[in-house]
N, C-alpha and C positions, 0 to 999 in steps of 0.2 A: 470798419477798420479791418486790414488785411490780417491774418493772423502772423505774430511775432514782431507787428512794428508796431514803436515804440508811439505812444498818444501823442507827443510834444512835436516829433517828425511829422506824425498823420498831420494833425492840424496846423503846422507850418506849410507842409505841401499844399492843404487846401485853404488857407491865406492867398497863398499865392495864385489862384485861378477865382477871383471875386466873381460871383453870378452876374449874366449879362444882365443890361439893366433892363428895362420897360421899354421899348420900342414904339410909337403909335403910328410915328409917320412915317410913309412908303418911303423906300432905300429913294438914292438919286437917281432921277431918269436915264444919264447917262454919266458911265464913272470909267475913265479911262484904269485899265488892268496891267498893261506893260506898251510900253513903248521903245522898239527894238531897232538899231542899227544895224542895217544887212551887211555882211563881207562882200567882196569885191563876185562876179563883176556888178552887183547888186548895189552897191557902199552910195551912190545918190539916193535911194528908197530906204524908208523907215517902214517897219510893219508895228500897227499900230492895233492894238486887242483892250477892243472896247465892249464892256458889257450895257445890254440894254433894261431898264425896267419897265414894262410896256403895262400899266394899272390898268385893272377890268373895267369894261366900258368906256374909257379916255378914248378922246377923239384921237383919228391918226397923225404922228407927226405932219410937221408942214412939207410942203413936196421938198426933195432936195437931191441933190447928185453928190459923187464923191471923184476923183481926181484922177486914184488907182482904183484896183479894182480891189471887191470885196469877198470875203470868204466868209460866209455865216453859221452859228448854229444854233438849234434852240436847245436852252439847258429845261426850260419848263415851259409847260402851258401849249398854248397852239397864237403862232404868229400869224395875224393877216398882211401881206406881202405883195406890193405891183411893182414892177418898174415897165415903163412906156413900151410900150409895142406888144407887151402879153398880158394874159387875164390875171387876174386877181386869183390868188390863191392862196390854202391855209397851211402853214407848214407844223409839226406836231413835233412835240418834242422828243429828240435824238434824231430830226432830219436837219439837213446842212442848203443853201442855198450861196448859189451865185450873183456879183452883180458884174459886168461887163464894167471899165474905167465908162466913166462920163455916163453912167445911164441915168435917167432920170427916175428919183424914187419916188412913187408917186403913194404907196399905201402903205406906213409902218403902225402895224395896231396889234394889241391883244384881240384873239377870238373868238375869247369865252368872255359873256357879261359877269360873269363873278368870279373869275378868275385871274391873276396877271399873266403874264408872257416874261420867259428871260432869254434875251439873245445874247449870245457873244459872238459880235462880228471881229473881222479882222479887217482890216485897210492897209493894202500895202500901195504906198504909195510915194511921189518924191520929200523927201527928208526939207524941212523947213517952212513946210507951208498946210494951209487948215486943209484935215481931212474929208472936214464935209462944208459942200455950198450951197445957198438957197439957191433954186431956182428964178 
């Protein structure tokens, strides 16, 4: 307790913040973060900031493209990363990656076996329709 505050304050303010519970199972794969309407001349495009959870050793997503184009980052870990026409690469957390509208993604994986990956991409792309397609 801080010195001069009062016990019945202390232990109301910490009421108030219950300990998180027990966690066991990995966050969701993919958990939309904000979904944003752009001003004009932009206002047909929503930018959409998605975080990824990429669990150590899960196979890669299934291939897929997106519509607009992407703006990536990694908050942790090392992302394994293709889209069509270049090599495979691992991207390390605090580097940022591109994707071109309509490329094909062909590698999205964690690239430590015992580690996850967390991406936060961004999709801007046109307003009302999915941001990402199977191939």
């Amino acid at each position: 307790m801080l010195p001069g505050m009062d016990r019945r304050l202390f232990l109301s303010l910490m009421s108030a913040f219950p300990l998180a519970p027990q966690v066991t199972d990995p966050p969701p794969r993919v958990r939309t973060v904000a979904t944003i309407p752009l001003p004009p001349p932009y206002d047909k495009q929503t930018a959409s900031m998605v975080e990824l959870y990429l669990a150590p050793g899960a196979p890669s997503s299934a291939p897929h493209r997106h519509p607009g184009f992407v703006l990536g980052y990694v908050i942790e870990g090392e992302f394994r990363f293709q889209i069509a026409g270049e090599p495979e690469r691992t991207i390390r957390a605090g580097e940022t990656f591109y994707e071109p509208p309509g490329a094909q993604h062909l590698v999205s994986a964690s690239a430590i076996a015992d580690r996850p990956a967390r991406v936060l991409a961004i999709v801007i792309a046109e307003s009302g329709h999915p941001i990402t397609e199977p191939l």
